[in-house]
C-alpha positions in Angstrom: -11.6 44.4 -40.8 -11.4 40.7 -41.6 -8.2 40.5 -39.7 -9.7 42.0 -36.6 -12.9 39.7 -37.2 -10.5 36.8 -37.4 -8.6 37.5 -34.3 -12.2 37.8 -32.2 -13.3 34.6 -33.4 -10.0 32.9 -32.1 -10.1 35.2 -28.7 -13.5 34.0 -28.6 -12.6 30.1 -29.5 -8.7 29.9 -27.2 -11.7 31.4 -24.1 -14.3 29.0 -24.9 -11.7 25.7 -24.6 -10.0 27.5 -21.8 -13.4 27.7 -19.7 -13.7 23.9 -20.8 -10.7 23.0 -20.0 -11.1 24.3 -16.3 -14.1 23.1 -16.1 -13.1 19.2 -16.5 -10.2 20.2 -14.3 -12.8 21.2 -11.3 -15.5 18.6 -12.0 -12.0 16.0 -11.9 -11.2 17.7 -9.1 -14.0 17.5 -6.7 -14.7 14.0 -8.6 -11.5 12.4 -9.0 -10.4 11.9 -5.4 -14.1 10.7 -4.2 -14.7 8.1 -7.4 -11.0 6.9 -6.4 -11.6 6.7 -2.6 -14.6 4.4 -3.4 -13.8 2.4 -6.0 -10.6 1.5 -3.7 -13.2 1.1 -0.7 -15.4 -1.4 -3.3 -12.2 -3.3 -4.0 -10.7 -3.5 -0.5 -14.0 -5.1 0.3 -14.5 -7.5 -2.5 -11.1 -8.7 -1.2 -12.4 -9.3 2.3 -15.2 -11.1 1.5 -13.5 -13.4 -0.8 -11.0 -14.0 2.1 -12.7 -14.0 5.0 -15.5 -16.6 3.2 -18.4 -15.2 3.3 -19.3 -16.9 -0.1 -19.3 -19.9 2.4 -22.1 -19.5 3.7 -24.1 -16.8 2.0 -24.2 -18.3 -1.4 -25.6 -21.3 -2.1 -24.0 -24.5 -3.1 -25.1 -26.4 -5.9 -23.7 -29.6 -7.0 -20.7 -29.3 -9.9 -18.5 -31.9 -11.4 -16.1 -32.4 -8.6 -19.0 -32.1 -6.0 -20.7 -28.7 -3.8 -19.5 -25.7 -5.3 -21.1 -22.0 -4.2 -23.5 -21.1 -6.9 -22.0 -17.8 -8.0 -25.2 -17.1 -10.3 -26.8 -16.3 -6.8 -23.7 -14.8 -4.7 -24.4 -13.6 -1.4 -28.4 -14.0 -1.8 -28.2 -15.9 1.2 -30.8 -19.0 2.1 -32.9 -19.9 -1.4 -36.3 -18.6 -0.9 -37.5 -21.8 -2.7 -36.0 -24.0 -0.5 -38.2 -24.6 1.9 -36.4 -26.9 5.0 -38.4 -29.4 6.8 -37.9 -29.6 10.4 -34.3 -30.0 11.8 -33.2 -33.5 12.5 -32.8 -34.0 16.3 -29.5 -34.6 17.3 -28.4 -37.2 19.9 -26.4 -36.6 22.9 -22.8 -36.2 22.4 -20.8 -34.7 20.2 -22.7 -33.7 17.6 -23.6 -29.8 17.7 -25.1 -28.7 14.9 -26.9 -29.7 11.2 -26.6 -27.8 8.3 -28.3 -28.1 4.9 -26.9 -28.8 1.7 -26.8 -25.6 0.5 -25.0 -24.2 3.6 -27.4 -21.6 4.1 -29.2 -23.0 6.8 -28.1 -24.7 9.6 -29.6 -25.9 12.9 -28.7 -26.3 17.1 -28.9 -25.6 20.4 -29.9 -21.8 19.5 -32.5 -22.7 17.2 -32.3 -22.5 13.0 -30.6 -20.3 11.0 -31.0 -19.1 7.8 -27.8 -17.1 5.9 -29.0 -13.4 5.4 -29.0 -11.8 1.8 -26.5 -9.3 1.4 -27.4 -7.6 -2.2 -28.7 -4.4 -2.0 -32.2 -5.7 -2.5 -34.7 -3.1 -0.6 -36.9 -5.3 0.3 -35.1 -8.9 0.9 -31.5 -7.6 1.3 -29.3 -4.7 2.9 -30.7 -2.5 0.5 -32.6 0.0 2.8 -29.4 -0.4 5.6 -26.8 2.5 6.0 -23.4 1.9 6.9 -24.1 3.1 10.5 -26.3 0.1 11.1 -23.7 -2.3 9.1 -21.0 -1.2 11.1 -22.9 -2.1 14.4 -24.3 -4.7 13.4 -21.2 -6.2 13.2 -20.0 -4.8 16.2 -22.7 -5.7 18.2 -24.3 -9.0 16.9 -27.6 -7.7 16.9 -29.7 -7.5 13.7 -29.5 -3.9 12.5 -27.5 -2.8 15.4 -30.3 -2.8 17.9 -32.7 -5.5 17.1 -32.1 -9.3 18.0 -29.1 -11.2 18.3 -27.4 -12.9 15.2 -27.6 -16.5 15.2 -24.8 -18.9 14.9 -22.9 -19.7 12.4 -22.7 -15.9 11.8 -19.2 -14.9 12.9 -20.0 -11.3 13.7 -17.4 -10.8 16.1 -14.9 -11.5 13.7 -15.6 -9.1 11.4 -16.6 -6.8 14.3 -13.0 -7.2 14.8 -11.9 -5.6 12.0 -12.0 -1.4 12.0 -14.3 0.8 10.8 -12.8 1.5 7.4 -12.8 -2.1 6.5 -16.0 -2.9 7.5 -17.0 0.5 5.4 -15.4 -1.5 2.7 -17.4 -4.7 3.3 -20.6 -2.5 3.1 -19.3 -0.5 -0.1 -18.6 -3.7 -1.9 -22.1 -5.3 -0.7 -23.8 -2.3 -1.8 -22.4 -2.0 -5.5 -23.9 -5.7 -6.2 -26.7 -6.2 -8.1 -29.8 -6.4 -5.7 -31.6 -9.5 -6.4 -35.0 -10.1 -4.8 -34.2 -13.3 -2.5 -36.6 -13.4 0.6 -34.8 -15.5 3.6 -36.7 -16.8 6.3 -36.6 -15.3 9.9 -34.8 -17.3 12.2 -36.5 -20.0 14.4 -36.1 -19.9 18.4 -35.2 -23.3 20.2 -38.4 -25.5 21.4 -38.7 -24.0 24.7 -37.9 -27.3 26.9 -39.1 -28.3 30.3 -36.3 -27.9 33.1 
């Protein structure tokens, strides 16, 4: 009898740890390949945006020991919210195109002033509420959101609406996994209409 009762309560135990064994196998299985796919997606786009410089202009400099250095404490939080600019110098006839703050967040020119766009995942002040439909043509497109008004320079949109669809998917991915952080940019200011 305690034979028998033995060999039950290993039946019992070898089923149990077979059940969880293939249950890890299917949840790694339906999980595995997905977690993979977009962790590689995160990284290929972490690489793109460290080499194709958008730190540049969407972080803010600050000034370090060997001069302006971006201020990775607030990477890709675009134009300070603090920092209020006065009015754009005028520029003189010539050469001279455009004006850009110290921070190199906002700059100024023929097409009016800019002001670098926050990219964390903020709802409110960043890409947070954006899908990667309206990322991608945005990019494409150079219009705000895909349909709304035209980017401003210095925004090189058609450079990275150059790239294909999976690497801008990548851009977005990595954007997306930063921490939001609650930076409010200004709206960009039209040209003074002029007299002609």
């Amino acid at each position: 009898m305690k034979r028998e009762m033995v060999k039950k309560v290993v039946f019992v135990v070898a089923l149990m740890s077979l059940s969880t064994a293939l249950a890890r196998a299917v949840d790694s299985a339906n999980a595995g390949p997905r977690a993979s796919t977009h962790a590689a997606r995160v990284e290929r786009g972490a690489y793109l945006v460290r080499t194709m410089g958008c730190n540049d202009c969407h972080t803010p400099l600050k000034m370090g020991p060997r001069g302006p250095e971006p201020d990775m404490a607030r990477a890709l939080t675009g134009h300070p919210s603090d920092l209020v600019m006065p009015p754009a110098p005028e520029l003189p006839p010539g050469p001279w195109a455009w004006v850009g703050a110290a921070t190199n967040t906002a700059f100024a020119g023929a097409w009016g002033v800019s002001y670098t766009a926050n990219l964390t995942p903020d709802a409110e002040t960043g890409l947070g509420k954006w899908t990667e439909e309206m990322f991608i043509a945005t990019m494409k497109t150079g219009r705000h959101e895909g349909k709304g008004r035209l980017l401003k320079p210095p925004m090189p949109w058609f450079i990275v609406g150059a790239l294909n669809d999976a690497d801008i998917k990548s851009l977005f991915a990595y954007l997306q996994s930063l921490p939001p952080v609650r930076n409010r940019v200004p709206a960009p200011v039209d040209p003074p209409e002029t007299d002609q």
